[in-house]
N, C-alpha and C positions, 0 to 999 in steps of 0.2 A: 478733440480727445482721441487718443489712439483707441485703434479697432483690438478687442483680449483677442489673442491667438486660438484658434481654434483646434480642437485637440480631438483623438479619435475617438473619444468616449462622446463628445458633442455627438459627432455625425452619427455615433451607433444610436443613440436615442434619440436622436432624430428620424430614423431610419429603423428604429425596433428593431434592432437585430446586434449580436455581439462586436464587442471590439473585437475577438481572436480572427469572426468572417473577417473584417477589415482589413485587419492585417496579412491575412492571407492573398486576400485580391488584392494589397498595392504591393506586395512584395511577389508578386507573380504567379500565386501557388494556387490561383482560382483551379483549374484543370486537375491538377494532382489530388485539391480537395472533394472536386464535384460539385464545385458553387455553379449556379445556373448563370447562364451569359448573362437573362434579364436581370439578375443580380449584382452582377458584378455592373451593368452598363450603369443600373441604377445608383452604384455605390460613387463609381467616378463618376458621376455627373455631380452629386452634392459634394464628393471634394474642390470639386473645377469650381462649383458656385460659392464654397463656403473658404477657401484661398489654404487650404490646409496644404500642410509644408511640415513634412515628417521629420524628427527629432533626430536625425543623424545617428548622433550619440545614443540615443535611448535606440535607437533601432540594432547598433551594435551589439551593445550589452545584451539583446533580447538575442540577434544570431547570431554573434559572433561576429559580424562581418558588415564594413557599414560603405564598402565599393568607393573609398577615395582612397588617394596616392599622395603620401605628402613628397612634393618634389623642392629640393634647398638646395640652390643654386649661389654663387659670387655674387654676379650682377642679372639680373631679369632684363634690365635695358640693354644688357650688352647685345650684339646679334648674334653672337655665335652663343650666348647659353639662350637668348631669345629665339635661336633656329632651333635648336634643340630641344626648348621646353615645348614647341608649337606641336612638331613631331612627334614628341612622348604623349600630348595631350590628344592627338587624332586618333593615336591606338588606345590608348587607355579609352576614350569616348567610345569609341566601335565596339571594345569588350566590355560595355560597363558600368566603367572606373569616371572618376572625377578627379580633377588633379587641385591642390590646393598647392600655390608658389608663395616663395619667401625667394629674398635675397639677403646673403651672410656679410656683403660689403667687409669679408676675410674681418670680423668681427668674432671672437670666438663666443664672448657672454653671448650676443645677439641671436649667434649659433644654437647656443646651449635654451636658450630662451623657445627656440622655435621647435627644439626635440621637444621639448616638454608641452608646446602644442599641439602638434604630432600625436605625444601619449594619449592628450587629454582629449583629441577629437577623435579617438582610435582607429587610425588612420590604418589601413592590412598591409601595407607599407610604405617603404620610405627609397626612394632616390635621392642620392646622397653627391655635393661636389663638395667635398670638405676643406674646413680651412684647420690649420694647426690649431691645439689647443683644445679641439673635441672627439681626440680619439677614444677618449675612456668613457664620454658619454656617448659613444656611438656605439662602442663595446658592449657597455652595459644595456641600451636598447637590442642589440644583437641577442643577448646572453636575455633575457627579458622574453624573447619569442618571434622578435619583430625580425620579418623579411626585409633585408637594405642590399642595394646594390648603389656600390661605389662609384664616383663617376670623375676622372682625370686625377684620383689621385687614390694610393692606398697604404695603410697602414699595415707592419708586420704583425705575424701571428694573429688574426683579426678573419674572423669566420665569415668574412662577408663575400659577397658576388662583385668583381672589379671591372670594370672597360673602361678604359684606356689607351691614349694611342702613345707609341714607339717614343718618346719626348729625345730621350739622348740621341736614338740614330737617325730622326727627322733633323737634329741638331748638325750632330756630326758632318750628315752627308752634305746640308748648304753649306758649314767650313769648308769642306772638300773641293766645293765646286767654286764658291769665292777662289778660294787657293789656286786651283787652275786655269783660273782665271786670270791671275797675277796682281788678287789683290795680298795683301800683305801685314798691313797694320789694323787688324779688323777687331772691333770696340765688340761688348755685348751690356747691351743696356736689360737688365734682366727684374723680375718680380720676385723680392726676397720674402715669403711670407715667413720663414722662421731660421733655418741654418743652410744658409746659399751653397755651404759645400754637401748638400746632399740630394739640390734640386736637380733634376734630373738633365733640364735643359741646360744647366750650367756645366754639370758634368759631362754632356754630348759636346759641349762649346771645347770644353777644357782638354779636353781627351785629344779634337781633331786639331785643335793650334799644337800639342804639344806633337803629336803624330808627324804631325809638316815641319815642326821645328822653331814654332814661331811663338812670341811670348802671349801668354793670356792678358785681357785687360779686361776683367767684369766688374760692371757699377751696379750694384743689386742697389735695389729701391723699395721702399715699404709701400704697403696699400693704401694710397690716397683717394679720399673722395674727390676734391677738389684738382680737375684736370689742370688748371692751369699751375698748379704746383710740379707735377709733371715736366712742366713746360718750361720752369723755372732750373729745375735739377738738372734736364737735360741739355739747356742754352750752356752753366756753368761748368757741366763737363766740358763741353766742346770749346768752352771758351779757355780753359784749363789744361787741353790736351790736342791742340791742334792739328797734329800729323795723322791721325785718324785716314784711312782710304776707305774703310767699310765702317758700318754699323748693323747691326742685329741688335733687335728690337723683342721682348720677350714674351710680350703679346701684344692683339691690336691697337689696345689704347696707349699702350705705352709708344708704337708706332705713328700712329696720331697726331702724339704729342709731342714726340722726335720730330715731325716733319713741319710743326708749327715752328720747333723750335730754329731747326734749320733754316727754314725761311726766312725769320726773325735773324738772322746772323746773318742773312747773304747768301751761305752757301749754296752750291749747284747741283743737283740730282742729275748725272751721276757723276759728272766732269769732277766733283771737290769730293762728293761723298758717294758713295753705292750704299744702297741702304735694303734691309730686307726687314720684315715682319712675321713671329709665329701667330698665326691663325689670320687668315683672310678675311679682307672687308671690303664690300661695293667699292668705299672712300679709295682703295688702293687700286683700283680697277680704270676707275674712272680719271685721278689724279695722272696729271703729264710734268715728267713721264709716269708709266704706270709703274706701280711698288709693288718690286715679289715679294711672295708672300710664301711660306710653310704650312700649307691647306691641312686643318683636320676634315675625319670623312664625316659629316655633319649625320649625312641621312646616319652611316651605318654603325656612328653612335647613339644616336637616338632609338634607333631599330632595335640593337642589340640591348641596348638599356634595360627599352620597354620590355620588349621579349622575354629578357631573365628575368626579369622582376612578376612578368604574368605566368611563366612555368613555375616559377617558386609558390605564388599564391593559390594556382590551382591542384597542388600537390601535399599530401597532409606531412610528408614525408621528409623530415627535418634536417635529416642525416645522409642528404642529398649531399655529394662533393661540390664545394665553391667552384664557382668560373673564375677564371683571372680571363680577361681578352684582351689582348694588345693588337691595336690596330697602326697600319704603316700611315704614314703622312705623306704628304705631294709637295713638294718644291715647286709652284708655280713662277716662271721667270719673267719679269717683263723690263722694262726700258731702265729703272731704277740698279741694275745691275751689269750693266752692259759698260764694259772696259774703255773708257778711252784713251787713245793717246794724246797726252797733249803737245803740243807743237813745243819742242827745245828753244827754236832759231831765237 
């Protein structure tokens, strides 16, 4: 038979003395109140013994404030939102905070499912990587009172705190360097969450082919759970459009899965194909040749994340100007782009 939960009004009469003492000494206010140390030693020992695990939520509603972060991410397994949730969770720990993850698997209901757990565990706020579909309920959480800062993507007119890195000119600038390179016919296998002409990496993509003079080819792709479907879409491209010299990849799993696919057709890294990826993974590091990659700044979006989201919380001051922060990307090169010629004779 389960053990009843043990609640503060047990320990107070056990301990003849009020719930309000209680409360005070686990929420840190023994000194401010003038409870005696042997007090207070005494009160944490019977909670240590009796397994007591304070109401989160009822602790809220009593101060307003109950020290967790709800953080809503794409994928938790990914590593680049898994480096970042790690990071966001060491500052928030050191000040605090507790972080509660979800992943939105670019699900919008799923999305909207986990605001509303958010409300209900009264969370002092919200970090936020949104998928389309839930700008109005993130609106309305905003407009509500809730501190949110935006994370790789943002909505117009929307009061919220943004970081971000540069998508179009992290774009642009590897067209560029393909290009002078003498690559030529360069594909963009891209992530369509909802109208591909206003994604931002599509429009960096778009902008430098037409800047050079050279036609677009983007294959926007929906959110799939099952990677080997990936795998499937992008065999039949290539199998479809053969003269390809480059491909960009529009993030890492979809790189991944480009290079399973390539594999799987023969093709040669970089002799048939040059290939690059936005956002870096170990997999492209280690993989020969190695795969450039388009780095986001990991630490210094987690940092700035956390950061704006704990000035906002420790400030009563509502009417505080939004951040927007756009951070630059890194072109990292490695063997997967390196020009060759191949022999005419």
């Amino acid at each position: 038979m389960a053990r009843s939960k043990v609640s503060i009004s047990d320990i107070a009469k056990q301990l003849n003395i009020s719930t309000t003492t209680i409360s005070f000494i686990l929420n840190g206010k023994a000194k401010e109140k003038r409870i005696s140390d042997k007090l207070v030693a005494r009160v944490l020992k019977k909670v240590k013994e009796e397994g007591y695990i304070p109401n989160m939520v009822a602790k809220g509603l009593r101060t307003g404030k109950t020290n967790i972060i709800g953080l809503m991410v794409e994928d938790i397994s990914n590593p680049f939102f898994a480096s970042i949730a790690k990071k966001i969770e060491e500052k928030a720990h050191h000040n605090g905070y507790k972080i509660v993850y979800c992943s939105t698997e670019n699900d919008s209901e799923r999305a909207k499912e986990f605001l509303t757990m958010f409300q209900t565990l009264g969370v002092d706020g919200c970090i936020i990587a949104p998928t389309m579909g839930m700008e109005e309920d993130i609106r309305d959480l905003v407009e509500k009172g809730m501190d949110v800062v935006l994370l790789d993507r943002k909505f117009r007119n929307m009061s919220a705190d943004v970081v971000m890195v540069n998508n179009e000119e992290g774009m642009y600038n590897t067209v560029t360097h393909l290009v002078k390179e003498g690559f030529k016919k360069i594909a963009f296998i891209a992530l369509a969450l909802d109208k591909p002409e206003k994604e931002d990496r599509i429009i960096g993509y778009k902008e430098a082919m037409e800047d050079n003079g050279l036609e677009a080819h983007v294959f926007p792709l929906p959110f799939r759970v099952e990677h080997s479907e990936y795998v499937k879409e992008i065999s039949d491209i290539l199998n479809n459009y053969q003269d390809f010299d480059a491909m960009l990849f529009g993030t890492n799993y979809l790189g991944i899965s480009g290079l399973e696919a390539i594999g799987n057709l023969g093709l040669r890294i970089p002799e048939d194909l040059a290939v690059v990826s936005f956002d870096d993974h170990d997999l492209f590091r280690i993989y020969k040749p190695g795969i450039s990659a388009i780095a986001q700044p990991i630490e210094e979006i987690s940092q700035t994340a956390i950061d704006t989201l704990l000035d906002r919380l420790g400030h009563n001051d509502k009417q505080k100007v939004n951040r927007m922060v756009s951070l630059a990307t890194t072109l990292i090169l490695r063997g997967s782009t390196e020009r060759v010629v191949k022999d005419k004779s």
